[in-house]
C-alpha positions in Angstrom: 14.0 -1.8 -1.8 11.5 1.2 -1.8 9.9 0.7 1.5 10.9 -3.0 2.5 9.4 -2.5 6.3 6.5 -4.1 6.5 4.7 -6.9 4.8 5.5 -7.9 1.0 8.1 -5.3 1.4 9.5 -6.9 4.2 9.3 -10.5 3.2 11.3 -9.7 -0.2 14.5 -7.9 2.4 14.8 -10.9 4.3 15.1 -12.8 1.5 17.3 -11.1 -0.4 19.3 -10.8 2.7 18.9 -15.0 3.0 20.6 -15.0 0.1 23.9 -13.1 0.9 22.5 -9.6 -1.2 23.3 -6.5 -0.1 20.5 -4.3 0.5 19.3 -1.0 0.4 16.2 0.0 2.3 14.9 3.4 1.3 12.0 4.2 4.1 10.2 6.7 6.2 11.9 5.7 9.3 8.3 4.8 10.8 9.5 1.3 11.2 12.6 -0.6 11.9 14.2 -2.5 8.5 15.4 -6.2 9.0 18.9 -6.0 10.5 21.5 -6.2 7.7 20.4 -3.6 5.4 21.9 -0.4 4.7 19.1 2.0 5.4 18.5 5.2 3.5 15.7 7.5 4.8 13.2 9.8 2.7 9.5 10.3 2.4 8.4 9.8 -1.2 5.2 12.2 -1.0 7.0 15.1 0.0 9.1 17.3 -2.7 12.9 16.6 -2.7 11.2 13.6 -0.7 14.1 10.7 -2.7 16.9 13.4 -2.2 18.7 10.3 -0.5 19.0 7.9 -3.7 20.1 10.8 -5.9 23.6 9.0 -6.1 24.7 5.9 -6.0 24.0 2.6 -8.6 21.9 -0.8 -7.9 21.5 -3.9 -9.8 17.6 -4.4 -9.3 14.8 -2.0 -7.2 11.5 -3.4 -5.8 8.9 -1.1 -5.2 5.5 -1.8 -3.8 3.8 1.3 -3.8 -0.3 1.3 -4.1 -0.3 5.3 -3.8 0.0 8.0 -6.2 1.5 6.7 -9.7 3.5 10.2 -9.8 5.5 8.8 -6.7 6.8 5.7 -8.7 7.5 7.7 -11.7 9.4 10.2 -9.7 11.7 7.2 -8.5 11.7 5.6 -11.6 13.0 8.7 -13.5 15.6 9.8 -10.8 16.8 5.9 -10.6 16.3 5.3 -14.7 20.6 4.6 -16.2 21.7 3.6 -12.3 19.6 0.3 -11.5 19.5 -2.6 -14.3 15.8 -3.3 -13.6 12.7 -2.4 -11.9 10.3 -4.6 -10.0 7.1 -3.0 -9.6 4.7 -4.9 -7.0 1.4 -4.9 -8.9 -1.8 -6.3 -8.2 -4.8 -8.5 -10.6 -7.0 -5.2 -9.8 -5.3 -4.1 -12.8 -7.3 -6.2 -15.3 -10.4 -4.7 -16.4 -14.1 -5.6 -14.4 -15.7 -8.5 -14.9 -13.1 -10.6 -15.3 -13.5 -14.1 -16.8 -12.7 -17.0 -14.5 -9.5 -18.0 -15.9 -8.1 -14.9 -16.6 -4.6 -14.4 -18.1 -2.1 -11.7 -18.2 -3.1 -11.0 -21.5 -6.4 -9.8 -20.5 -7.6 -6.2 -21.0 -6.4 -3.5 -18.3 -8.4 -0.8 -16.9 -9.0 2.2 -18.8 -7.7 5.7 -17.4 -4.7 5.3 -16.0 -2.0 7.6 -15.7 1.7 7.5 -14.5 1.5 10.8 -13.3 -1.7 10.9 -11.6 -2.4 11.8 -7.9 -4.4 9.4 -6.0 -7.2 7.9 -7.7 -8.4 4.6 -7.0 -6.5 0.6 -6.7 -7.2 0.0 -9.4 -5.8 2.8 -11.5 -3.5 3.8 -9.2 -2.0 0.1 -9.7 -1.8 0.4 -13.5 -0.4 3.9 -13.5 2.5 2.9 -11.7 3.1 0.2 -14.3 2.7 2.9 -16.8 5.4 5.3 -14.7 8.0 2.1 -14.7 7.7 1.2 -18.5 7.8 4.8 -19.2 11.6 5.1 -17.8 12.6 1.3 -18.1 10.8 -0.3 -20.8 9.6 -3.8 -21.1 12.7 -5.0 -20.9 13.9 -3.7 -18.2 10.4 -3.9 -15.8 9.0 -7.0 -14.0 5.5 -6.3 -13.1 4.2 -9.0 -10.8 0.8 -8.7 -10.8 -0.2 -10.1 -7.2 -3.6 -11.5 -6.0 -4.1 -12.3 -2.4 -1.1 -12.2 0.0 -1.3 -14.2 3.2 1.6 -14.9 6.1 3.7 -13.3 8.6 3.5 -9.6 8.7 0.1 -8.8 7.4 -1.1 -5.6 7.6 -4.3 -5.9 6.3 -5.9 -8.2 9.1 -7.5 -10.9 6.8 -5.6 -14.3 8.2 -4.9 -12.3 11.8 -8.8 -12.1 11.8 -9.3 -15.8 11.3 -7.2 -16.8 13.8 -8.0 -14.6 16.3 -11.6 -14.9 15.7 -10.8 -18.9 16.0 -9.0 -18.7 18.9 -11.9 -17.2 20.5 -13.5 -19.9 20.5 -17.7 -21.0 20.6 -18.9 -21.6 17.3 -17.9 -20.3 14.3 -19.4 -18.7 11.5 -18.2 -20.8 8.6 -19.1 -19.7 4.9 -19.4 -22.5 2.6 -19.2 -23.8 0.5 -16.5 -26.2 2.5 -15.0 -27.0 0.0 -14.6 -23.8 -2.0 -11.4 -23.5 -3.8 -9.0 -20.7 -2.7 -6.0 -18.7 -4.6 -3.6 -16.7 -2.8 0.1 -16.5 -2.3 2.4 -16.6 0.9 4.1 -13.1 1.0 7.1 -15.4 1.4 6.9 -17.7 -2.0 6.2 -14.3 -3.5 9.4 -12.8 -2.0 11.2 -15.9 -3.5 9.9 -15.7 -7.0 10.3 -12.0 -7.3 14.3 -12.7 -6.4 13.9 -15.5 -8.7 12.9 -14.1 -11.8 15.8 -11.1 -10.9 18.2 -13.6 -10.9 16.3 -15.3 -13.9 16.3 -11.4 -15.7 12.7 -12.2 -16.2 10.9 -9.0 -17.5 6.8 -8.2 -18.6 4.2 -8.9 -16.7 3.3 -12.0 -14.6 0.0 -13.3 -12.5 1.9 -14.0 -9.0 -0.2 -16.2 -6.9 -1.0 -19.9 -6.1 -3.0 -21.8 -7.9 -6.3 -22.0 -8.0 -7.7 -24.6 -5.2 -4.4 -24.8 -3.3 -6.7 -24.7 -0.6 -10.2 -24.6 0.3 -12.2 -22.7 2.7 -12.3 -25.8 4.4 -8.8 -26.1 4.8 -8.1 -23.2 5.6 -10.6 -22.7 8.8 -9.3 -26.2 9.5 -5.6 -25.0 9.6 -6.4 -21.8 12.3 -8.6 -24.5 14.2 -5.0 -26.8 14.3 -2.8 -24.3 14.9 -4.8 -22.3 17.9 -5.2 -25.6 19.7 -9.3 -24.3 20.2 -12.2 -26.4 19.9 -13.8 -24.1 17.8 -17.0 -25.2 16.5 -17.1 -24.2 12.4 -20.6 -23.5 11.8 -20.9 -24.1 7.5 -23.5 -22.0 6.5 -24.8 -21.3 2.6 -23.9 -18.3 0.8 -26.9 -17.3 0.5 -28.2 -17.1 3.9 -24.8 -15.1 4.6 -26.2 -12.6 1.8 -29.4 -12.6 2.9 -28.2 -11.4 6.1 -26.5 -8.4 4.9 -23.2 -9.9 5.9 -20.3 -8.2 3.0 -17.8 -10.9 1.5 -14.5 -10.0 1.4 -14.5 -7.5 4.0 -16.8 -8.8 6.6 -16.1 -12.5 6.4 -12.4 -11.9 4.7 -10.9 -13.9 2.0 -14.3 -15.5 1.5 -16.2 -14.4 -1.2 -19.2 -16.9 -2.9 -18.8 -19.1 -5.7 -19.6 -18.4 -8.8 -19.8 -14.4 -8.2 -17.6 -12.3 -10.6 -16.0 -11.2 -7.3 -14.8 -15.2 -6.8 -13.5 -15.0 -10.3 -11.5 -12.3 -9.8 -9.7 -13.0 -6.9 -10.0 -16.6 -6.7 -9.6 -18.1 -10.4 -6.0 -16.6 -12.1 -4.3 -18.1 -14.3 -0.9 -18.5 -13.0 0.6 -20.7 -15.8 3.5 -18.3 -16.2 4.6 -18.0 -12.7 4.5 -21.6 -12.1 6.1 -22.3 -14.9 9.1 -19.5 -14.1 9.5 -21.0 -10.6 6.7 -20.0 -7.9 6.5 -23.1 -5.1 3.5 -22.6 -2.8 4.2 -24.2 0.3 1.3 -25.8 2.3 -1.6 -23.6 3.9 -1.1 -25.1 7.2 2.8 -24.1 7.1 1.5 -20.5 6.3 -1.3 -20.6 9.1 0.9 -22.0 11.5 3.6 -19.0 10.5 1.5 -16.7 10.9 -0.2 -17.1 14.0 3.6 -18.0 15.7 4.1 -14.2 14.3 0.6 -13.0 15.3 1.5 -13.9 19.5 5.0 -12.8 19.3 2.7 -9.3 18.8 0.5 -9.8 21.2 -2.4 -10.8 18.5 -2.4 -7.5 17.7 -1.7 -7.4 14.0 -0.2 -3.9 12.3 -3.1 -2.0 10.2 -2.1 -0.1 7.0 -3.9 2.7 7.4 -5.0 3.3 3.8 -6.8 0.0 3.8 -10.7 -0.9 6.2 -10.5 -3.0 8.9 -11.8 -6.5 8.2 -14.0 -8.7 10.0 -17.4 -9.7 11.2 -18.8 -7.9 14.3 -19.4 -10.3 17.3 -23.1 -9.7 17.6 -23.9 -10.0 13.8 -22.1 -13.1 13.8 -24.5 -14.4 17.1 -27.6 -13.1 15.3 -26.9 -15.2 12.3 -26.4 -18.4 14.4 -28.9 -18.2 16.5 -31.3 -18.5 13.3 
């Protein structure tokens, strides 16, 4: 595992390690590794930076790098003859902009990506480092699971943490509607199980990991963090349109929300997953992955980690007041 500390990295250790594998953790050393692993330690961004897997041989790597492409196909040269196959955690910001509600892995990819780029943008960067892992493994021999939202214990990017803390602050509640707008995302923990899954299955291409679309609703999710808090939090549905009106950003502001029938909502909220469903990816039930979470979120003092290459999400109090006091 190439990082394995935090987050999707993280959730894919402990369960590999849930299923008797031995593990590898290759890391910065900035964070602890779930106990169990064998830990290697190396910083990917400086030179001689991977000196530490220089020897030895693995059966699979997992790598969820979101930098530079050149880092992954640095690793994926030096590890190219000793590991069987290479997962690379991708994202859906691969496919090119708009994208049409429905769309399949099949659909067309960004243009100007390269594997041995510096830092560009998600997007890009994303699709270069699928470029850098065919370029050493092949298709055969690369998994590229192409992720779309990722909710559950250990975020780092403060979209569910939000929610419920903002919840379990109680008053009432700026609610975007629609209610019942249907949501797609994955638990970092299904996605951790279908990832091992498809290893085991010696899956390889490219695959659309998340839940189907309308495994929840916005309703149901609000509904979950107002359950699990134990706050009688009063959810305020408001349109979409007097959110927009009030200058209020989707996504970032209000987080996972973004309106219906926007080519924002398409792209994050309408893939087709056929292929992952079909190769084994069980979603379990929002309130299980609410409930998770926030059990996670007070053993850390509701203070959730913050990758510091991503903006801080949420809705300022006082905007929020304005809003519903009109």
């Amino acid at each position: 595992m190439l990082g394995g500390t935090e987050f999707a990295g993280r959730a894919v250790v402990e369960a590999a390690l849930g299923r008797g594998w031995d593990v590898t953790v290759f890391h910065r050393g900035r964070h602890e590794p779930p106990a169990g692993v064998r830990s290697l330690h190396g910083d990917r961004t400086t030179p001689d930076g991977l000196a530490a897997l220089a020897e030895g041989e693995w059966d699979v790597v997992v790598d969820t790098w979101s930098g530079a492409p050149r880092a992954v196909r640095e690793a994926a040269r030096l590890l190219a003859g000793r590991v069987s196959r290479y997962v690379y955690v991708s994202s859906s910001s691969v496919y090119a902009w708009p994208r049409a509600a429905g769309y399949a892995e099949d659909t067309p990819l960004v243009e100007g990506a390269d594997a041995g780029a510096e830092q560009t943008d998600y997007a890009r960067d994303k699709r270069g480092g699928e470029l850098a892992v065919l370029d050493s493994f092949g298709t055969e021999g690369s998994l590229l699971v192409r992720a779309g939202l990722i909710l559950g214990p250990y975020e780092n990017i403060g979209r569910l943490p939000w929610w419920l803390n903002r919840i379990a602050r109680g008053g009432p509640v700026l609610a975007p509607g629609p209610r019942d707008l249907p949501l797609q995302y994955v638990d970092v923990r299904d996605l951790a199980e279908w990832v091992l899954g498809a290893v085991e299955a010696g899956l390889s291409g490219a695959y659309n990991v998340v839940g189907p679309t309308g495994h929840t609703t916005m309703g149901g999710l609000l509904d979950a963090c107002v359950q699990v808090t134990g706050v009688r939090a009063d959810l305020r549905w408001t349109d979409a349109a007097v959110i927009l009106d009030a200058g209020i950003e989707p996504w970032v502001q209000l987080p996972v929300w973004v309106p219906a029938g926007s080519d924002l909502h398409d792209a994050i909220h309408t893939a087709d997953v056929s292929f992952a469903l079909g190769t084994g990816l069980r979603c379990r039930p929002v309130l299980e992955t609410v409930a998770d979470t926030w059990s996670w979120l007070q053993g850390v003092n509701g203070v959730a980690p913050q990758r510091p290459d991503r903006p801080e999400v949420g809705l300022d109090p006082t905007v929020e007041a304005t809003l519903l006091g009109r």
